[in-house]
N, C-alpha and C positions, 0 to 999 in steps of 0.2 A: 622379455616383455617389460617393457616401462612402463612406472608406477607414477600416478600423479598423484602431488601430495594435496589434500582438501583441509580447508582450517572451516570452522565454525566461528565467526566473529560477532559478540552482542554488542551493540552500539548503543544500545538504551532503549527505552520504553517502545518494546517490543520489535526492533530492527534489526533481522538478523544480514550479515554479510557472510559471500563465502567466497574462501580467498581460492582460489585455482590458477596455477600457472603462473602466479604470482601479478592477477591483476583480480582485485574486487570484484565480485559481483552480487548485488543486491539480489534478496530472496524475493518474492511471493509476502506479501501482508499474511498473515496468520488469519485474520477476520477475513480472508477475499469470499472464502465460500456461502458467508452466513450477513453478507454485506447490500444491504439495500440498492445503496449506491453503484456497486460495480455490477449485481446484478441487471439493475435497471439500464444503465450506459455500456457496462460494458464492450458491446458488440457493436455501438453506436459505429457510424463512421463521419462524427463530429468530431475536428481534429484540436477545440479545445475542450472534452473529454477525454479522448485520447491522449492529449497531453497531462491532463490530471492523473489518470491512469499509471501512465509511464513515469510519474515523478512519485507519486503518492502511494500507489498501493502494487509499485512492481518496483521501484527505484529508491531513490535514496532519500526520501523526504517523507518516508514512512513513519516517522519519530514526532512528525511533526503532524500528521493527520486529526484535523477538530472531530471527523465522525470517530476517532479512538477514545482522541479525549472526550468528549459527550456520552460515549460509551460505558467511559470508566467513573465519570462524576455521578453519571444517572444511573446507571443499571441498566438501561436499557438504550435500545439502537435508537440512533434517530431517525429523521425523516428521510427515506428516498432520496428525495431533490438536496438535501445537503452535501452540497463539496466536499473534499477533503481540505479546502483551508476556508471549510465554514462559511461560505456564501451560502443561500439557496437559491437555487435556480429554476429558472419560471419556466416552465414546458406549457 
């Protein structure tokens, strides 16, 4: 039975990558479950949400998410309607 080897890679403020097969693959945001934003869009089938989604809070620009950092300056979440690169967005 072949063994595939898994690394655990931390990229910084809070990005985890995991190497498999020897190509990267971006985790899951850690905040996805308790996330305003991804709750509320989520499921959307707005494809620039879904673009958000797929870069910010399941890909590689997770490091860079304004609702992490507003998170971590205030204490608490922000608003719903704020993007992951800090717009908000008018519904």
């Amino acid at each position: 039975m072949a063994r595939h080897l898994q690394i655990l890679v931390v990229v910084g403020l809070g990005q985890c990558l995991l190497l498999r097969k020897g190509i990267l693959m971006a985790q899951e945001c850690e905040l996805l479950g308790s996330c305003g934003f991804f709750k509320k869009f989520g499921s959307t089938k707005e494809l620039a949400c879904k673009g958000f989604i797929s870069q910010y809070c399941k890909g590689p620009m997770q490091g860079q998410c304004k609702r992490k950092e507003y998170r971590r300056k205030n204490g608490t979440p922000p608003a719903d309607n704020m993007m992951p690169s800090g717009a908000i967005m008018k519904v």
